[in-house]
N, C-alpha and C positions, 0 to 999 in steps of 0.2 A: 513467415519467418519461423524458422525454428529452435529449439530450445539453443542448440549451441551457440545460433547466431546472436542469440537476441543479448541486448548491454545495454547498463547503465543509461545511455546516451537513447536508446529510447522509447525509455521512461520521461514522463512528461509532467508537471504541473499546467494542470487544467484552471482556470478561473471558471467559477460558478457563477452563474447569475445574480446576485443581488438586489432587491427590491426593497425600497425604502422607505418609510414615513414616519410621520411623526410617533405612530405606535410602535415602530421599530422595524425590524430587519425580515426578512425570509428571503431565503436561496432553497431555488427547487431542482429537484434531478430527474430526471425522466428517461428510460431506459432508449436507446439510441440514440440520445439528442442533445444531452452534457454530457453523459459517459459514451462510451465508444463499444461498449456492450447491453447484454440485457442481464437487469441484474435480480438475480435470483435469492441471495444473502445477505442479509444485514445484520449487522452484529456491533457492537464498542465497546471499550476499554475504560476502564475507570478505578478512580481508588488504588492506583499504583503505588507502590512505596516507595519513597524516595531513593533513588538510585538505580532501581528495580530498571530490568531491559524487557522486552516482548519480542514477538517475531523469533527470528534463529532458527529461518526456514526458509525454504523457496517451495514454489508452485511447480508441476509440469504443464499445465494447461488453464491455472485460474489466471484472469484479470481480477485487478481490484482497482478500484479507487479508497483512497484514505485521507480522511479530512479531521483535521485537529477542531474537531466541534466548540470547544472550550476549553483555553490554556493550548500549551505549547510542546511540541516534543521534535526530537531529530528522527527525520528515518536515512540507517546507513543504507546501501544501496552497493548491490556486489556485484559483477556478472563474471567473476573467476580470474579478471585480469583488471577492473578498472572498480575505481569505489568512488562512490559521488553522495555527499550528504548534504539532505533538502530540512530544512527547518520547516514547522510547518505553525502555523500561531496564528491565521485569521481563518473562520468558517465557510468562508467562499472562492477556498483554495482548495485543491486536491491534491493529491497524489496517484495518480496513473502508473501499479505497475503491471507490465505483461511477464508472462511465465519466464521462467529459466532465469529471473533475477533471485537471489541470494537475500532477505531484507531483515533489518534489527530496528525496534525503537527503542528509544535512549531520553534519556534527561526531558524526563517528563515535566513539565510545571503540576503547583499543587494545583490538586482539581482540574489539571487534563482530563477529557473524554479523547479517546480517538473512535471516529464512526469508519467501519469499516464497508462499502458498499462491493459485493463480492458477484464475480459470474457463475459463479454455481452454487450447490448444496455442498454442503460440507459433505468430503471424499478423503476418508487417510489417506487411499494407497494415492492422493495428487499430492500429498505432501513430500518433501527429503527434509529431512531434520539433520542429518551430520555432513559438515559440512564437506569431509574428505569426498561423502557418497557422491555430494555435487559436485566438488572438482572434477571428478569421473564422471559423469553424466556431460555437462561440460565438454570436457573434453573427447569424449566415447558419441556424441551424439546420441546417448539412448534415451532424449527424451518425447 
């Protein structure tokens, strides 16, 4: 799929594993076998400020999964013509998105973490940060 084609619709919420006892919880990830890539980056989000947004960007070629490790937040979900918002508020849920989607987090709960599990190293030039530049890309196929 390529950048123009790819939308909202598929982007996916993945269920994680879950393992349970009486000492408590753990969900494991393991590079091709909960996620659908290999992942190279982790990284998370914490100590936001009330009202405070993240993201307000898209990828040309990263996958991520994103899981609301603790507390809750929305991610909006753009692909230039359709917008779909995933709440996200248990640890053994993700968010699966592929390149050429448009993403914003939003209304964090206090003490949100968002863990971001990413397929590459961190790369500016994979980033677009304005969003007219992706409508154009979008629309121009140059991603």
């Amino acid at each position: 799929m390529n950048f123009k084609e790819s939308t909202v619709f598929n982007c996916s919420v993945l269920q994680l594993t879950k393992i349970h006892n009486r000492s408590g919880n753990i969900t494991i990830v393991e590079n091709n076998v909960h996620v659908p890539f290999e992942i190279k980056r982790v990284y998370y989000l914490y100590d936001i400020p009330g009202g405070e947004s993240r993201g307000g960007h898209a990828h040309r070629e990263l996958h991520q999964l994103i899981v609301a490790a603790s507390g809750s937040f929305n991610v909006i979900l753009n692909d230039g013509k359709n917008i779909r918002v995933i709440n996200l508020n248990r640890p053994y849920f993700g968010l699966y998105i592929i390149p050429g989607i448009w993403r914003e987090l939003v209304e964090f709960s206090s003490g949100a973490i968002c863990l971001v599990l990413a397929s590459d190293i961190f790369k500016e030039n994979d980033y677009i940060r304005d969003y007219s530049e992706f409508i154009n890309f979008k629309h121009n196929n140059y991603g």
